[in-house]
N, C-alpha and C positions, 0 to 999 in steps of 0.2 A: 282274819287272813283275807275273807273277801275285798276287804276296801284297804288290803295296803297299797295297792300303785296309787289311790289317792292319796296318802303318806308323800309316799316319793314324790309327787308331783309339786306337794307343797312345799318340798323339802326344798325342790328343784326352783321353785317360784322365791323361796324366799330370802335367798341373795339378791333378787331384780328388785324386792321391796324392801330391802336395806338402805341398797347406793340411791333409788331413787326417794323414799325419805327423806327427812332431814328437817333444819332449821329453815327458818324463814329465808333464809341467807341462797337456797336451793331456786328459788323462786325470785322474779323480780315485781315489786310492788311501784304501782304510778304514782301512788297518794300518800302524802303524809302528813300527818296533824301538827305537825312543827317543823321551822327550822334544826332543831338540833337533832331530830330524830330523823330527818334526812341526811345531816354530816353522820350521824353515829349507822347509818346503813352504808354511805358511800366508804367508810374507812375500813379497811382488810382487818378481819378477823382472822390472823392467822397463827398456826401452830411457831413459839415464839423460837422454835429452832430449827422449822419445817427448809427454810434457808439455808441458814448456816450448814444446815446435814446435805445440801444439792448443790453447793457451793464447795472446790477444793481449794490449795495454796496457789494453784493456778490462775484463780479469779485477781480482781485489783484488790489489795488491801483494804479501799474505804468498803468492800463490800463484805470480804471474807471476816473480817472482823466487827462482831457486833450487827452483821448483816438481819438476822431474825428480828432484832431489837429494833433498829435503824425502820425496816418495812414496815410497823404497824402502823410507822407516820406520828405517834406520840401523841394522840386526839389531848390527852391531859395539856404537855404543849404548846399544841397548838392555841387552846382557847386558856393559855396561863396571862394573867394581867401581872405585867410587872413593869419595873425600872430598868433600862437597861441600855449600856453604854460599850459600843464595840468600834475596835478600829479597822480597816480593811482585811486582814487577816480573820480576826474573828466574824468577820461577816460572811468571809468564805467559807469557813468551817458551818457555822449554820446553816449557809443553803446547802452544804454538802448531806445536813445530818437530814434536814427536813424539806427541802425543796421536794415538791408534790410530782415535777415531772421527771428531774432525776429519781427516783423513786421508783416511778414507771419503767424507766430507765433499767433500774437495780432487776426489776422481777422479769422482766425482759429475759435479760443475761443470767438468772436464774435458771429459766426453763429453758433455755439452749443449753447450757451446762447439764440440766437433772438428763435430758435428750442424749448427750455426750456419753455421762458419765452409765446409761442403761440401756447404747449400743447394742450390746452382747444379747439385746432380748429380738436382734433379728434373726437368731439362732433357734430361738423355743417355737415347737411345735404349735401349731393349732389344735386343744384339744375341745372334745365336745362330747357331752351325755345328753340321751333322750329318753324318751319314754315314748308309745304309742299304744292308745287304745283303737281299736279297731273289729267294725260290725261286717261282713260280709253280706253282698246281696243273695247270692245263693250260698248253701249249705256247702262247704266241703266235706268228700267225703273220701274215706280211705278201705286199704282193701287187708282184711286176715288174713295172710295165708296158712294159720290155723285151721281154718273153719271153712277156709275158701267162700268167702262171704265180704261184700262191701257193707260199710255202716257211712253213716252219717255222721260228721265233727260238728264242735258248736261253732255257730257265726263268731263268736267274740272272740280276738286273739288279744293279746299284748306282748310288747315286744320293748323292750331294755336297748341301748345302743350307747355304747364308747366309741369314738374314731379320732385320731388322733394322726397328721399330718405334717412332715414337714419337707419345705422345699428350698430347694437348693441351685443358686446361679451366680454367675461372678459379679452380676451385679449387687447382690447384696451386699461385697465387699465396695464396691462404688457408692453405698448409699450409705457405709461408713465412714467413708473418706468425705463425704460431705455433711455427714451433722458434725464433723472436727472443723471442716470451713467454715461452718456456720456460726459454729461460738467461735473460733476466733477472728470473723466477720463482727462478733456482737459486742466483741472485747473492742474490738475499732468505735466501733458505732458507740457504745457504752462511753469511753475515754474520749470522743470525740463530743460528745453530750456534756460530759465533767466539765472538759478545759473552756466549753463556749459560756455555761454556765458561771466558771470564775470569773471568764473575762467580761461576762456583762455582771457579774459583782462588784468587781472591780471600778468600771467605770459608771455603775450607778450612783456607787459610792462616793468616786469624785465628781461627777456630778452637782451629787446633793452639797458638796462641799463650795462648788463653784456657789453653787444658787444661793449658799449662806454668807459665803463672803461680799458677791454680788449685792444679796440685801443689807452687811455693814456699811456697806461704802453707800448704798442709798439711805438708809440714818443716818450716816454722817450730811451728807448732802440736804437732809429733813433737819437735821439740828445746826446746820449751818443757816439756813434758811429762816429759822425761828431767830439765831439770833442776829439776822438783819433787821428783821421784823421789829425786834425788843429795840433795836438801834436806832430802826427810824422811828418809831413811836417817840422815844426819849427824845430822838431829835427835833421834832413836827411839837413836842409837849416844851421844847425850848423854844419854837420859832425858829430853827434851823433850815427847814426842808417842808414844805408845802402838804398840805392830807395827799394827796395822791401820791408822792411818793412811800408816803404811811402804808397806803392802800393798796397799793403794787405790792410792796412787800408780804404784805396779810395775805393775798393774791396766789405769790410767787410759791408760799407756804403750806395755803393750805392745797393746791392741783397738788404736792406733790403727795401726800395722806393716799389718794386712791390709788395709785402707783404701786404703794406699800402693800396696801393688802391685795390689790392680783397676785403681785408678787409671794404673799406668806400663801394665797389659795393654790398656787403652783407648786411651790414647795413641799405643801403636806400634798397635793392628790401623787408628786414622783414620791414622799416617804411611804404614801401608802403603799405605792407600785412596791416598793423597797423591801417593805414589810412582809407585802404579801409570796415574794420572790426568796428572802429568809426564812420563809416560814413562820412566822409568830403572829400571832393575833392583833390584829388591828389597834385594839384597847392598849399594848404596850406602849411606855413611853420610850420612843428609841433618842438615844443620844451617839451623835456622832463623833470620835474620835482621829485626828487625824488633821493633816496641810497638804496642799497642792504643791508638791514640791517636784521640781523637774533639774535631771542631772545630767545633761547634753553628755552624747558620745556620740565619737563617729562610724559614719554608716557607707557602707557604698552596697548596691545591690546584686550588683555579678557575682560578687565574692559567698554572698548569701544566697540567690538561688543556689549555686554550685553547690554547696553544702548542703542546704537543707531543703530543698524542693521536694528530693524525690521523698522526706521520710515523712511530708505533709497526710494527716489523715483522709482526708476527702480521696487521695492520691491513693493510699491505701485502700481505701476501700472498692474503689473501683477496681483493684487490682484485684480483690476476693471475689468479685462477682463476675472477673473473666476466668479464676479458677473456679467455683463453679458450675459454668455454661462448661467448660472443660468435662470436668468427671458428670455433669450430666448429659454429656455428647457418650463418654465411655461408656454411662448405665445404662442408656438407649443402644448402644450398639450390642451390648454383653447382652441385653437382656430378650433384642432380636434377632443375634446372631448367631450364640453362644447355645446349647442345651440345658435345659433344665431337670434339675434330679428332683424326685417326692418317692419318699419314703414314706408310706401309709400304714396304718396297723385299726383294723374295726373288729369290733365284737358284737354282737348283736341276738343275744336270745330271746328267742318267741315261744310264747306258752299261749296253749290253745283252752278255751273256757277257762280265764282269769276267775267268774267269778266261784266255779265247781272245785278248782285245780288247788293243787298244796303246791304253793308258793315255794318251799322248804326242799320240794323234794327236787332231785334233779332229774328224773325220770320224764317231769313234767315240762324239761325245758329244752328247744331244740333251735339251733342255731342255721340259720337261713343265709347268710353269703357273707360272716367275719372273715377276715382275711388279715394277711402280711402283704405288702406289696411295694415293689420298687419299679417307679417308670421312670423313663429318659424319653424326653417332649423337648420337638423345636418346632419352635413356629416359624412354617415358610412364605409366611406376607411379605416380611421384608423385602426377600428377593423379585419382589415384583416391581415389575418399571410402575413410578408412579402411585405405590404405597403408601400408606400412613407413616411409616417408621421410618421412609426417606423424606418425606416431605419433614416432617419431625426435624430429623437432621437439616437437612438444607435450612430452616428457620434457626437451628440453634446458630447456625454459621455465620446466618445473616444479624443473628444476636451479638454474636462474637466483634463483626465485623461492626456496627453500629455502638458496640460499648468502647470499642479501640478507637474510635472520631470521638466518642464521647470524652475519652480518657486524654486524648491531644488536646480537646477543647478547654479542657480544666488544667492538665500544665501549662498552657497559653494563657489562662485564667490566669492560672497563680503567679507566672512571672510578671504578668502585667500588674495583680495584687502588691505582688512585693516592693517590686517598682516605684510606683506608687504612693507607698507607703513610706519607702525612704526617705523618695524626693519630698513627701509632706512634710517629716520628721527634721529634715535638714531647712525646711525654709524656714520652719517654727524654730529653728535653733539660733538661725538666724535673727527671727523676727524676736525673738527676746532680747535680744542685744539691743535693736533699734527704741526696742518700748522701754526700757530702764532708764535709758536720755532722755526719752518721750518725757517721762513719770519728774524727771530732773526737773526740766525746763519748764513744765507746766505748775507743777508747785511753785516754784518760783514766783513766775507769771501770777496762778495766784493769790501769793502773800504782796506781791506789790497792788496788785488790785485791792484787798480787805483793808490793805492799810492807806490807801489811798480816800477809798470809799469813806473810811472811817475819820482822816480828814477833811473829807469833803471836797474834794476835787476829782472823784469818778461818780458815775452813776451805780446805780445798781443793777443797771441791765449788763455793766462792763463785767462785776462781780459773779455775776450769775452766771456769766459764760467761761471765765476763768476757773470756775469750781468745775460747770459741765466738763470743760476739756481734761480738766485734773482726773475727774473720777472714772471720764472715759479713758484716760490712760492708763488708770490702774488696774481699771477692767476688762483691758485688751492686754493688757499684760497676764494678770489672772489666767482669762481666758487662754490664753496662746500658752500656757503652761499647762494647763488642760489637755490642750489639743496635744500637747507632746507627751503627755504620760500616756494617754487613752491611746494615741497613735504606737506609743513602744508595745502598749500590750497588745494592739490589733497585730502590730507583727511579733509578736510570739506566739499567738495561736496561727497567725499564717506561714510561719516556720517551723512549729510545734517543736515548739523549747521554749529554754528559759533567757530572760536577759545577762544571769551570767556566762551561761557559756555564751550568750553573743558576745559578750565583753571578752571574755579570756580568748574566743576566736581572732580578736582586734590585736590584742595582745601577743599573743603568735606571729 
């Protein structure tokens, strides 16, 4: 009975040595003795449905489903070696499942949501248990009036303590209203993360597609070259054509060999980028599926601001963080304007010589200042010229007022964006018309050169430049096909939509 408050204290201690416990995971380490044992610290260990339970039908689909699974990031894999061949669509779907920053992204919008959805806990009390042991310097002492005699008490007391608080302002319903901003500020931020994510899928992908067709047409041009070479050798071995024409060609053949391989070292360091942006491990063999394929429609841009300006995410979001400054102008004013209610309830029994005393009995325990109690508290700073809580204010205004230039600044942006993007899309629309004749007349050109050559009445320096011009027009055509797919999907994300309803908009 002596050494029970040492009990309690333990009892009381050993929740604080629970939470702060734990796996290695609690703690961060600098050093690690491998590569894999630093990817296997950096990757979330986490409870596989801890998610999916903080997440509702509210959230975007790609999260709500499979969200728990999707967050561990798939260490397996990531480090899987395989074969594997996708077409733009499926390459989206993989950075969607495993891209490292969407991800970030995903747990983000997680804990704005678990915030959302556990509101209700600005309602629950503060509660609090204590204990105190305690020596006095001098003796207390009390008086009989049995005996009509003072005695002496022991120095040691202990004393027990419950208090349990809670308070009450309108601002707490203001601090409601904004963790609901807030996720669905996150839900912008989040969807605004996705869509920029497919679009640079998207055009990595054609990209990579450019830079492979680019490197056919220079094999062709490599295998053209070889067989002038074979041509003039046979030639130069009949007496036709002199060694230096032999030797030009050899020449001509082999500068272009190093060409080729900058060209394949570009290619794999953007596949890696590629890779590393899907998510899959370096060591995968990616194979790409797909043509650069571009389906001209018409564009005009008044017609498109008009519609789709205002529903632009960037647009949006600025729009959440002037309703914010908003209800945290109201929290600030409720909260220095407004009264506040606390509702308090303490208990607190004291027992004199803990270590003489029976615990058990209640005789031995005597309560020193528990209480019920209700107070109504304003704070009158505010109304002072020159306060904290005005100045507060006056800065949120100036917030307000600097977000709204900010907010003009980015519709100016965006029509200019769009603008822009049109006018690019219609000159490439055009500019393919002009390179299909290009591509015409340059073959042409030269097949009368090869054939020329080949009877021996052009040079080879004629040939070599009738191929150059041929290949460059097919790879300004290429190109310029490029620039019109990558350009239609720059304006979908700068519209935020899809290219069919911009079609069926045309269509109306």
């Amino acid at each position: 009975m002596k050494h029970a408050w040492f009990l309690l204290c333990a009892a009381m201690l050993f929740p604080a040595a629970l939470f702060a416990g734990g796996s290695r995971e609690s703690g961060t380490d600098t050093d690690f003795s491998s590569l894999d044992e630093l990817k296997e610290f950096a990757t979330p260990s986490l409870d596989e449905n801890a998610i999916e339970r903080a997440v509702n039908s509210q959230a975007p689909a790609d999260i709500a489903d499979g969200a728990g699974e999707a967050a561990l990031l798939s260490r397996e894999r990531m480090r899987q070696k395989e074969e594997l061949t996708v077409d733009v669509e499926k390459a989206v779907g993989l950075a969607r499942e495993y891209n490292l920053s969407l991800k970030s992204s995903q747990l983000g919008l997680v804990k704005k949501r678990r915030a959302l959805s556990t509101v209700w806990n600005s309602f629950l009390p503060t509660l609090q248990v204590s204990t105190t042991l305690k020596r006095m310097n001098e003796a207390p002492t009390s008086f009989d009036f049995t005996t009509f005699s003072a005695y002496e008490l022991s120095r040691w007391n202990q004393s027990f303590g419950v208090d349990a608080n809670l308070y009450l302002n309108l601002a707490l319903f203001d601090g409601i209203t904004a963790t609901r901003l807030n996720y669905e500020s996150g839900l912008v931020d989040y969807e605004q993360a996705r869509k920029q994510l497919e679009r640079d899928v998207r055009k990595n992908f054609y990209n990579l597609l450019l830079m492979q067709q680019n490197r056919d047409l220079f094999v062709q041009q490599i295998a053209a070259a070889k067989d002038r070479y074979d041509q003039a050798r046979i030639n130069y071995q009949n007496g036709l054509v002199p060694e230096l024409t032999m030797l030009s060609a050899r020449v001509a053949w082999e500068n272009l060999k190093p060409t080729l391989e900058s060209m394949d070292l570009s290619y794999d360091q953007a596949l890696s980028g590629f890779k590393m942006t899907l998510g899959l491990s370096q060591d995968t063999e990616l194979h790409l599926d797909g043509e650069i394929s571009a389906d001209p429609i018409a564009l005009e841009a008044d017609p498109l601001i008009d519609q789709y300006l205002t529903g632009r995410l960037d647009i949006k979001s600025l729009l959440y963080n002037l309703k914010n400054l908003d209800v945290q102008r109201r929290a600030t004013i409720s909260q220095a304007f407004t009264p506040g209610l606390t509702v308090g309830w303490s208990y607190d029994p004291t027992m004199n010589d803990p270590f003489g005393g029976d615990y058990f009995n209640s005789d031995s325990w005597d309560q020193q200042s528990g209480m019920f109690r209700i107070t109504v508290a304003m704070n009158l700073e505010g109304f002072l010229p020159g306060s904290k809580t005005k100045v507060e204010l006056a800065g949120i205004e100036d917030d307000k007022r600097s977000l709204r230039l900010s907010l003009m600044q980015a519709i100016e942006g965006a029509e200019m964006e769009i603008d822009s993007l049109v006018k690019q899309l219609n000159h490439s629309k055009n500019s393919m018309d002009s390179l299909k004749l290009n591509i015409e007349l340059a073959d042409q050109a030269y097949r009368m050169a090869e054939e020329a050559y080949r009877a021996g009445s052009r040079e080879l320096l004629e040939v070599q430049n009738a191929e150059i011009e041929l290949n460059n027009a097919k790879y300004e055509l290429l190109k310029e096909k490029y620039n019109y797919v990558t350009g239609l999907l720059d304006l979908e994300y700068a519209l935020n939509t899809t290219l069919d309803k911009i079609k069926e908009g045309n269509d109306e």
